[in-house]
N, C-alpha and C positions, 0 to 999 in steps of 0.2 A: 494416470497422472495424479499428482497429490492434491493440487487443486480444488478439484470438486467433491474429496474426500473432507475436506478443512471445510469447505462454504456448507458441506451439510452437515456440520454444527455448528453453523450461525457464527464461527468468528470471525475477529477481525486478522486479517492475515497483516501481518507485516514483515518486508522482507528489506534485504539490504541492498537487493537487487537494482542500483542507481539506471542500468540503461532497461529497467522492464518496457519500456518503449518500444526497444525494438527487437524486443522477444514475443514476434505475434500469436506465437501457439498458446503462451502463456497469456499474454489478454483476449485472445479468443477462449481459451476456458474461462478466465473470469465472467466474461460476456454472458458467453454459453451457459455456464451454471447459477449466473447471480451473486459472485462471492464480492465480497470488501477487500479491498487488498491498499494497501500503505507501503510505499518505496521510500523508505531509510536513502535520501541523499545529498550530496555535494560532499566538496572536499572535506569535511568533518565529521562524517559516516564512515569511517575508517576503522575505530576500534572497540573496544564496547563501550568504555567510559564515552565516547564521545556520542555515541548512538545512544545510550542514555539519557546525556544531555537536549539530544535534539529530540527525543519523545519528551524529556520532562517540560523543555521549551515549549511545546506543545500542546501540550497534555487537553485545556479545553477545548482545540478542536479536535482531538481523539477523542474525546467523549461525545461531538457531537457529529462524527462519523458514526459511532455506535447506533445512534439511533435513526441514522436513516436505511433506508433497502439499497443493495445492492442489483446489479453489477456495477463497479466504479473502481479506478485504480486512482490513487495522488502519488503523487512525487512531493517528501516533505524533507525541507531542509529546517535548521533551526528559526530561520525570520519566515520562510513560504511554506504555501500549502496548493500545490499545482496540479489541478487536473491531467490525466493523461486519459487522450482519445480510444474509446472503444472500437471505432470503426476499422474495417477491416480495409 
């Protein structure tokens, strides 16, 4: 799995992946290895100009995802920043 190949070099994963919720294998690796992972969502995560927008919207609390440890998955839309549960 790519996963745990990404968190051991320390980045931040971002993916577009709006339902990683309820992709358990994928937040059990997050779990499991420690990685940062950031969900590109709502209806305006759609193209890249628009996924752009919703990281630029963002941008200081991605930087201050950077500096904490992992494991932790968000769900960010352009106004939120939502935790998604690690528990299995």
């Amino acid at each position: 799995m790519w996963i745990p190949a990404v968190a051991a070099q320390g980045w931040l994963i971002v993916t577009r992946d709006a339902r990683i919720a309820q992709h358990r294998a994928e937040v059990a690796a997050v779990r499991d290895c420690g990685a940062r992972l950031v969900a590109l969502s709502g209806r305006e995560a759609t193209g890249t100009w628009a996924q752009l927008e919703i990281v630029m919207s963002q941008w200081r609390r991605f930087e201050e995802l950077l500096e904490r440890d992992g494991p932790f998955v968000y769900s960010l839309t352009r106004t939120s920043l939502r935790p998604v549960p690690l528990d299995p």
